[in-house]
MDTraj code that builds the backbone (N, CA, C; nanometers):
import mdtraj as md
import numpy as np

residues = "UNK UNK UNK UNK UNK UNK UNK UNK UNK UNK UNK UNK UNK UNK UNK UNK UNK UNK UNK UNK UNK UNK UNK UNK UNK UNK UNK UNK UNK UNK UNK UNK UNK UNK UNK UNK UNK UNK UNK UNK UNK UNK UNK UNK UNK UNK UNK UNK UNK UNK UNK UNK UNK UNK UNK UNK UNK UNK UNK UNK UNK UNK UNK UNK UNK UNK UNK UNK UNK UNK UNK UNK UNK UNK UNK UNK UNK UNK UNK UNK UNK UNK UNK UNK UNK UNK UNK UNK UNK UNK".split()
xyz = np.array([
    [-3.4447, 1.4926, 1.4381],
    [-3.3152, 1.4894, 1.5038],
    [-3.2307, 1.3809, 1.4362],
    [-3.1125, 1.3890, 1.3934],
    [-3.0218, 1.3082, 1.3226],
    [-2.9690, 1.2043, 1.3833],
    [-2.9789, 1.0774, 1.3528],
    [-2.8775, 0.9467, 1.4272],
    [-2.7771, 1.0108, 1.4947],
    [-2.7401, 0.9327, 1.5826],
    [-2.6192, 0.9602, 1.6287],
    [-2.5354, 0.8498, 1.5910],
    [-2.4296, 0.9428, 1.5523],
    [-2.3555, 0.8407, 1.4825],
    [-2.2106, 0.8597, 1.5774],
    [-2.1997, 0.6785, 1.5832],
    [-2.0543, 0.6264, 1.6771],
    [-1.9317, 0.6515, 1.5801],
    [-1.8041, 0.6828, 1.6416],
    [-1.6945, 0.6688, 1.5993],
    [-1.6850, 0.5500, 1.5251],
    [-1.5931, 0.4902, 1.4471],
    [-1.5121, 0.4147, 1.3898],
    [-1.4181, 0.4100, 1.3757],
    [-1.3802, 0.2804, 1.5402],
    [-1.2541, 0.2581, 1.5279],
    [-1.1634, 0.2038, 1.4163],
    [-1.0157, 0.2003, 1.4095],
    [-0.9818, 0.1713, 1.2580],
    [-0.9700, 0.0252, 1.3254],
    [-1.0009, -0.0798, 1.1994],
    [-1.0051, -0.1914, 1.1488],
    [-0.8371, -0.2599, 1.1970],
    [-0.7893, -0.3356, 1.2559],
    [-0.7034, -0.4029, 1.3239],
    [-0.6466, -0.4749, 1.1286],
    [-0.7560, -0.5104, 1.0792],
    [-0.6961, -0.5674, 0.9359],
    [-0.6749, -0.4735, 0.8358],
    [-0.6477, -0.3326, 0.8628],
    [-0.6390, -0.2586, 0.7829],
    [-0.4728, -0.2540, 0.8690],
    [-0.4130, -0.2668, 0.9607],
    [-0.2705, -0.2431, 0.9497],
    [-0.2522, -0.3607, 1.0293],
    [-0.2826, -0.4956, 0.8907],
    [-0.2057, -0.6031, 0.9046],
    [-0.2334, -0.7158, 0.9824],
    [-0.3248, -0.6852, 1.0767],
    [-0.3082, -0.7859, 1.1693],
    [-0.4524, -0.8162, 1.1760],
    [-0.4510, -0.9686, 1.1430],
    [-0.6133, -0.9756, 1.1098],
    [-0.7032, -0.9982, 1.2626],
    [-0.6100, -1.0687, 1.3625],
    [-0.6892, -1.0620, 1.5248],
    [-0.5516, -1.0715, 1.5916],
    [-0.5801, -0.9856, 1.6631],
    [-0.4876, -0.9431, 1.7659],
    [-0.4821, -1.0569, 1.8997],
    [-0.4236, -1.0758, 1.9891],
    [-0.3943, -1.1381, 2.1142],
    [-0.4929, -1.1451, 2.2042],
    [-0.5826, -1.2398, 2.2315],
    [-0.7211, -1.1683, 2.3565],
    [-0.6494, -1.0869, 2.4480],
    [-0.7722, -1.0003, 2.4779],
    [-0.7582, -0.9040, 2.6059],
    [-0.8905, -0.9203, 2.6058],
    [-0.9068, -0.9395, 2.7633],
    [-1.0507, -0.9650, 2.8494],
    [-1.0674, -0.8351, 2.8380],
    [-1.2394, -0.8123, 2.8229],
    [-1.3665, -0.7275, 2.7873],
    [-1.2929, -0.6782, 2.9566],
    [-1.2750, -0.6847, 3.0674],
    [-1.2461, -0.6430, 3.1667],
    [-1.0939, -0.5997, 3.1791],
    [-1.0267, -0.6015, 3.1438],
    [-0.8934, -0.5764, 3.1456],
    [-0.8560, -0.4416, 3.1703],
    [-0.8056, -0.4042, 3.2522],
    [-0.6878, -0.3159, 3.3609],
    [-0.6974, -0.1746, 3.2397],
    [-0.6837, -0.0754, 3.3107],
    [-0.6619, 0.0472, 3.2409],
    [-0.5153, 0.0358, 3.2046],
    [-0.4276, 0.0060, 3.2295],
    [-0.2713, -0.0444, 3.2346],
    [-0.2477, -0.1650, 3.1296],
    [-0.3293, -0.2758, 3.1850],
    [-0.3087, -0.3972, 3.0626],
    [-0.4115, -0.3482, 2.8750],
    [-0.5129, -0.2415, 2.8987],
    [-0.5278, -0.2059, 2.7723],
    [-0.4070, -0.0988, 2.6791],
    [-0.4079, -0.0751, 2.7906],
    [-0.1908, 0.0503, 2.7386],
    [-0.1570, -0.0419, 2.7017],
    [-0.1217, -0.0846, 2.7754],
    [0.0004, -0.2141, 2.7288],
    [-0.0026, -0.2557, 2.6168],
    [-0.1661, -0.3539, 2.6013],
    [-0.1580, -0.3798, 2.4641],
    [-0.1705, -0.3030, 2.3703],
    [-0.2375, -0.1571, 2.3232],
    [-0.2124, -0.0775, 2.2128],
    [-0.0850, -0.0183, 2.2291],
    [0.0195, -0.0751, 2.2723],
    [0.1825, 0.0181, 2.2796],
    [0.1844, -0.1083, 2.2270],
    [0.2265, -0.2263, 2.2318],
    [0.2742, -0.3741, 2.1904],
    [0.2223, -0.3638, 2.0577],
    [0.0671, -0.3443, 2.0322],
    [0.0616, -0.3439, 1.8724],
    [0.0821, -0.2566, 1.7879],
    [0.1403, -0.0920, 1.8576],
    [0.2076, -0.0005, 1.7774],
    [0.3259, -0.0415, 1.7744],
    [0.4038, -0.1040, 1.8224],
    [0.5218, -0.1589, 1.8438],
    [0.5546, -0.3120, 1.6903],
    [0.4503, -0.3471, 1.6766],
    [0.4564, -0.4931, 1.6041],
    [0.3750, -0.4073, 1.4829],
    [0.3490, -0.3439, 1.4763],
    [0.2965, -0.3040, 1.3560],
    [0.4235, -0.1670, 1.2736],
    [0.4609, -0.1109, 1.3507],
    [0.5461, -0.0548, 1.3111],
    [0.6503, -0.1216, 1.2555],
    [0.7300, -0.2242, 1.3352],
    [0.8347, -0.3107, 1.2945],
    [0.8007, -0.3295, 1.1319],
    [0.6662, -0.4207, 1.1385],
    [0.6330, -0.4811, 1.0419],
    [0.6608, -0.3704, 0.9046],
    [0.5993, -0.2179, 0.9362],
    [0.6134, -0.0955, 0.7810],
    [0.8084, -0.0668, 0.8013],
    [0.8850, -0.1339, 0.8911],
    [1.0191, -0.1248, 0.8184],
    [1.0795, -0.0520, 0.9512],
    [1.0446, 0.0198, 1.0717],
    [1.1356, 0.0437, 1.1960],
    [1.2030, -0.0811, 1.2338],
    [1.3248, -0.0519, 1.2788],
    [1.3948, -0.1387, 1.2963],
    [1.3927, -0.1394, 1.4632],
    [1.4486, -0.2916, 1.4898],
    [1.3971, -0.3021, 1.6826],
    [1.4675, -0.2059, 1.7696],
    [1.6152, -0.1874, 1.6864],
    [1.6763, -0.0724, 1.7529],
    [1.5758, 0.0201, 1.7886],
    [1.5311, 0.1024, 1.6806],
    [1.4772, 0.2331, 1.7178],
    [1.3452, 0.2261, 1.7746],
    [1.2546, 0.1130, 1.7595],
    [1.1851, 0.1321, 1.8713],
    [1.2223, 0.0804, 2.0355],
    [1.2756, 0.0488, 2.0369],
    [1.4020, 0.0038, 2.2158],
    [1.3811, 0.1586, 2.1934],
    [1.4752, 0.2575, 2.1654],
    [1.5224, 0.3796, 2.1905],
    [1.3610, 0.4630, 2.2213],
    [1.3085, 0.4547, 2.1206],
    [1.1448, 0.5442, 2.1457],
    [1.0716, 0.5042, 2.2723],
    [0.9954, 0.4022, 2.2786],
    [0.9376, 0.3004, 2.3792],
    [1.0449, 0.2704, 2.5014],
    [1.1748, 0.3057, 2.5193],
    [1.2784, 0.3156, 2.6112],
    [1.2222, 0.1197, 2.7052],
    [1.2646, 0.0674, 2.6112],
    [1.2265, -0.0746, 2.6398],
    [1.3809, -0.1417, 2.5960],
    [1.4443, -0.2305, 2.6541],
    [1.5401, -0.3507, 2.6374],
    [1.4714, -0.4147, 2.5000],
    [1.5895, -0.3851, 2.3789],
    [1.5699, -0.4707, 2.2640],
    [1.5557, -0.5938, 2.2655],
    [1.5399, -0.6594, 2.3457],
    [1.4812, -0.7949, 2.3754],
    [1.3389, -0.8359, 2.4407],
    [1.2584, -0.7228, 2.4752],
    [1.1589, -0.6935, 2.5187],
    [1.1109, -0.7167, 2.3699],
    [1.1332, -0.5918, 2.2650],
    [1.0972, -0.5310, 2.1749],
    [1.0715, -0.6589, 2.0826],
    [1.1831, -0.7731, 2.0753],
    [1.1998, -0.8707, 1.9932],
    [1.0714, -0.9826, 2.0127],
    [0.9957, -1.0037, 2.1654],
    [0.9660, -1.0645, 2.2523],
    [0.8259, -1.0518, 2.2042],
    [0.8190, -0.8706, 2.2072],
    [0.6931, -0.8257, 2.1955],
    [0.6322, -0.8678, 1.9676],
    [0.7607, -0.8804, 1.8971],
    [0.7526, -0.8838, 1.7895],
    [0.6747, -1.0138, 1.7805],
    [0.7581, -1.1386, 1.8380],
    [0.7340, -1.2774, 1.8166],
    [0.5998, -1.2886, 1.8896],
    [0.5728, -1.2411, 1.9887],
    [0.4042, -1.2482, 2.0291],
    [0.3175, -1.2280, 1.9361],
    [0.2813, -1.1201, 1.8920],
    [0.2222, -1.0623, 1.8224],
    [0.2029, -1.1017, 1.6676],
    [0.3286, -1.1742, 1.6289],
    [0.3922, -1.2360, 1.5042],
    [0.2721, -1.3796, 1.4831],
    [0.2707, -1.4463, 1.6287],
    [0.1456, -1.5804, 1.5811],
    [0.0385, -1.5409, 1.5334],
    [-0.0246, -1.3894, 1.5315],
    [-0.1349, -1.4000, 1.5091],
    [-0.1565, -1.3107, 1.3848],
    [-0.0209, -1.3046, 1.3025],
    [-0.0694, -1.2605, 1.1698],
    [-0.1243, -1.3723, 1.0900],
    [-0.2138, -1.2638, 0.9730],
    [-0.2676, -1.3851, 0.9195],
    [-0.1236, -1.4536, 0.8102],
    [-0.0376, -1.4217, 0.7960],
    [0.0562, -1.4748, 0.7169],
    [0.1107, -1.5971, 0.7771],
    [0.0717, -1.5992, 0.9138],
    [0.1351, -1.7022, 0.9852],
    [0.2868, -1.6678, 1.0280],
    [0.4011, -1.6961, 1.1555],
    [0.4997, -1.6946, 1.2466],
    [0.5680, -1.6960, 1.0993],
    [0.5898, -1.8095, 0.9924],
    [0.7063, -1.8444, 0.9421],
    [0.7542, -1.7525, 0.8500],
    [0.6322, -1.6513, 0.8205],
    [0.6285, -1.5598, 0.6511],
    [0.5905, -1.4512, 0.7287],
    [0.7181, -1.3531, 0.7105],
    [0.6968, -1.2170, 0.7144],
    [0.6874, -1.1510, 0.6444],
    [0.6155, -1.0442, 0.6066],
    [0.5536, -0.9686, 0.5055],
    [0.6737, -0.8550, 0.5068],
    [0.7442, -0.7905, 0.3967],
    [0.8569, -0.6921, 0.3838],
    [0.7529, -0.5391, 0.3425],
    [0.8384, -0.4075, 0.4200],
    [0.7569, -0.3026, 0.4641],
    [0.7448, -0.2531, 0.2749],
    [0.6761, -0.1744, 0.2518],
    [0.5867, -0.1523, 0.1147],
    [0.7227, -0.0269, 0.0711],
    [0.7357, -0.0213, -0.0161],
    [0.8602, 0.0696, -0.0968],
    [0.7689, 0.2046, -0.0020],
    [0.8998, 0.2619, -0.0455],
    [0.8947, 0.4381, -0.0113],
    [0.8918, 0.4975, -0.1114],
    [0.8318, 0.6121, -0.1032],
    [0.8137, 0.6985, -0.2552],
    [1.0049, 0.7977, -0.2353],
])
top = md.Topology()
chain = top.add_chain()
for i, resn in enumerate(residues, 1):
    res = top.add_residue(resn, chain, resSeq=i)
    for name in ("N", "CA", "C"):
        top.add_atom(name, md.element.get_by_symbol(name[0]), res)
traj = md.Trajectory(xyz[None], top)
């Protein structure tokens, strides 16, 4: 009978962000949403959406959006001060 083999989730340092914000091993069916919308949100920014258009998608106050950027922003590994610019388009 063959291993069973687990999924593989994708790698948090494969889009950018080398550790993400704790979230308790117990945390809310609601507070785990939360946070994978916040880091589709900060990771997107980062490949070149602009805050406008995610406010409009995520139907969130562009100041939320900005809020949610700068959170998320301490824990690149580039560090708050150096933002990384989104990779050319073909």
């Amino acid at each position: 009978m063959p291993a069973r083999i687990r999924p593989v989730r994708p790698s948090t340092e494969l889009m950018g962000v080398e550790v993400g914000p704790p979230l308790s091993p117990n945390a809310s069916p609601g507070k785990r949403w939360r946070f994978r919308r916040n880091l589709v949100i900060f990771v997107a920014h980062r490949q070149g959406l602009s805050q406008r258009l995610l406010a409009e998608v995520f139907d969130l106050p562009r100041s939320r959006i900005a809020e949610i950027i700068a959170e998320f922003r301490q824990f690149d590994r580039e560090g708050p001060e150096k933002v990384r610019e989104a990779p050319p388009r073909d």
